[in-house]
Every structure is written in structure tokens, then in C-alpha cells.
C-alpha positions as CSV (number, residue, x, y, z in Angstrom):
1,X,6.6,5.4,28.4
2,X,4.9,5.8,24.7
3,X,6.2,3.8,22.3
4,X,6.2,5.1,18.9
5,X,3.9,2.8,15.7
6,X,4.6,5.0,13.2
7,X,6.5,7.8,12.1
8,X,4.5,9.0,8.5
9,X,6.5,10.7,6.2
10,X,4.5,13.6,3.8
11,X,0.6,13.4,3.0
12,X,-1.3,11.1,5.6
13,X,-4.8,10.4,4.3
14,X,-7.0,10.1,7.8
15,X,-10.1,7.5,6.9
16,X,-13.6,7.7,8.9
17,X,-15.3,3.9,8.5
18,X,-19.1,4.5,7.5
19,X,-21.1,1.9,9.2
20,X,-18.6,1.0,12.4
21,X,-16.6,2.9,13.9
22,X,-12.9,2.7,12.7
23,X,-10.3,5.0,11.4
24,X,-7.6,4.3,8.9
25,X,-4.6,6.2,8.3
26,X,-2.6,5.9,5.3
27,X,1.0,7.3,4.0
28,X,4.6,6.6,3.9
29,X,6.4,5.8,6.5
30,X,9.2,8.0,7.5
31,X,12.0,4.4,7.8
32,X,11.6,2.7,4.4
33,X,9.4,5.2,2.1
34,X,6.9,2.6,1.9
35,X,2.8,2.5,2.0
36,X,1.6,1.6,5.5
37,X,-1.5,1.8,6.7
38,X,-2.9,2.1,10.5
39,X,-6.2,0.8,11.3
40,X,-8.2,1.6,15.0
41,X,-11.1,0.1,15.5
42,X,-12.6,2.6,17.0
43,X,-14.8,6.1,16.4
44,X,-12.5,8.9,15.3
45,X,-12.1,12.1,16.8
46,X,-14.5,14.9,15.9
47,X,-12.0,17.1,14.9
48,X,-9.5,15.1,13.2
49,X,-8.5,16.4,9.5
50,X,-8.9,14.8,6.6
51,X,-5.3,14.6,5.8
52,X,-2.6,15.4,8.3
53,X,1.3,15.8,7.5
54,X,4.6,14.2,9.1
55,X,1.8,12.2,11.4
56,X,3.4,10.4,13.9
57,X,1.4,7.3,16.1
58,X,2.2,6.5,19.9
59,X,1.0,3.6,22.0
60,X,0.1,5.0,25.6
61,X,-0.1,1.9,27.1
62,X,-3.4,-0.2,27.3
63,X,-6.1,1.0,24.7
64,X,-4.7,4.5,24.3
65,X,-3.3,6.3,21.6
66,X,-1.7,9.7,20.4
67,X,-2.3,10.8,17.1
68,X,0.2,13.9,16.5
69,X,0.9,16.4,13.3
70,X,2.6,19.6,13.8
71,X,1.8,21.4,16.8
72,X,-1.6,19.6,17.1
73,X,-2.6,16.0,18.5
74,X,-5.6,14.0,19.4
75,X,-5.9,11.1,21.9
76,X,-7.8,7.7,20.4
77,X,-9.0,5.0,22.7
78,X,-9.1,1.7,20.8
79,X,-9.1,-1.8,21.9
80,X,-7.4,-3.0,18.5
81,X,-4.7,-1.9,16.1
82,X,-3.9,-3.1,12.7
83,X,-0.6,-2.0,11.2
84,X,0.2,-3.1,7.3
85,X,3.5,-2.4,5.9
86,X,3.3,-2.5,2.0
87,X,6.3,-5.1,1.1
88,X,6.2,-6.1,-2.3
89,X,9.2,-3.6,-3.4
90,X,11.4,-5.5,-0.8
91,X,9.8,-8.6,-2.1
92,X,10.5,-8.9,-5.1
93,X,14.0,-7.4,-5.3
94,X,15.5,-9.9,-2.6
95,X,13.6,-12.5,-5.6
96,X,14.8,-12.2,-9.2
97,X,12.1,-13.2,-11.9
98,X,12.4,-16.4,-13.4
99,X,13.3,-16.5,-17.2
100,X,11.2,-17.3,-19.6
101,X,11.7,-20.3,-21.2
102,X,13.3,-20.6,-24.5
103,X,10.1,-22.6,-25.8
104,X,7.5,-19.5,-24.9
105,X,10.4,-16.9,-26.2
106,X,10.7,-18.8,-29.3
107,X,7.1,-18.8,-29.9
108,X,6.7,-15.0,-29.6
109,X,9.5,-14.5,-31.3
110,X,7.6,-16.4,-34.2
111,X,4.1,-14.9,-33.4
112,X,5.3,-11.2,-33.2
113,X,7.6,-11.9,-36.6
114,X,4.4,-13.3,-38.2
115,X,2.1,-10.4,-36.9
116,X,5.1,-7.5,-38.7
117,X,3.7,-8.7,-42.2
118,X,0.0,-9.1,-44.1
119,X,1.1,-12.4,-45.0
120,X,2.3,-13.5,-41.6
121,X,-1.3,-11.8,-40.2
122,X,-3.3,-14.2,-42.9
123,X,-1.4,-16.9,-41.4
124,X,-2.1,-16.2,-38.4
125,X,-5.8,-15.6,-38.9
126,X,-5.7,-18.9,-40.7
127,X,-4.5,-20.5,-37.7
128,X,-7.2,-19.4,-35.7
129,X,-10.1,-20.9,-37.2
């Protein structure tokens, strides 16, 4: 029984490696609307597009794949797979940013107040040297 990789969602740019073979697809995935990317280390099919649409990525069983878009789909033998899931939205809203502190928001404050006058920029210049 096939067990599903990836569901893409939209635009799924299909990537030929230049010097060894390897194919890369990248898009959206259908679940979380978030960048992932499928890497086979392996030669791509001849007649694979350049970019497919609502791709979807099966694991046969062993070192087979299916590759399918629409109506169409291409079979990929590849003894490794690399999937990477872009998590940094998740990320960084289950973290909230640390405050600044009141010394480095004080000093801006001072800085930017200094750079809204010629004066303050003399000042400033003067401080430089």
C-alpha cells in the first residue's frame, strides 16, 4: 500500500541536479501552507516538467516512488529521500521575542532624538571622532 510524502498545494517547481543525478521538488504543502521541499537522489525522469501543479509524492515500498499532477504521473526509483518542512513561522510564534532592554531603548531613543536636529547631528559627528 503507497503511503503518501507529500501532498503539494499550487506551483511545484521540479529541480534537475547538474553534476549528479538528483531531483528536487519544491512548493507548499497542501496541510500547513508551508515551504517544503523533496529531494531524490536520483536521475529524473526524461519527461518530467519543469513545474507541475497540486503534485502529490507516494512511497511504493522499497526504492520506488510515484510522482503524480493531474491526470499524469511518473515513477522514480531512488535509494534516498530528503523531505524539509520550512518551520520557522511555527517557530517563532509558539516563541515571543524578547524585549529590548530599557538601556538599548533608551539609547535610541537619545540617538534618533539627536539625529532629528543639525545640532543633535554635529553632536553626534563630534562623538564619532
Amino acid at each position: 500500500m503507497p503511503e503518501r510524502l507529500a501532498t503539494f498545494s499550487g506551483a511545484v517547481h521540479c529541480r534537475r541536479a547538474r553534476t549528479a543525478p538528483g531531483l528536487t521538488l519544491s512548493g507548499s504543502t497542501a496541510e500547513a501552507e508551508e515551504p517544503t521541499a523533496l529531494a531524490f537522489s536520483a536521475t529524473a525522469p526524461a519527461d518530467l516538467p519543469v513545474t507541475l501543479q497540486d503534485a502529490v509524492v507516494d512511497h511504493l515500498g522499497g526504492a520506488d516512488y510515484r510522482i503524480g499532477a493531474g491526470q499524469r504521473e511518473w515513477l522514480i526509483s531512488s535509494p534516498a529521500v530528503h523531505l524539509h518542512r520550512g518551520i520557522a513561522a511555527q517557530f517563532y510564534r509558539a516563541i515571543p521575542p524578547r524585549p529590548a532592554p530599557w538601556t538599548k531603548r533608551m539609547f535610541w531613543r537619545v540617538v534618533l532624538a539627536l539625529a532629528a536636529s543639525r545640532a543633535g547631528l554635529a553632536l553626534l559627528r563630534a562623538l564619532r571622532r
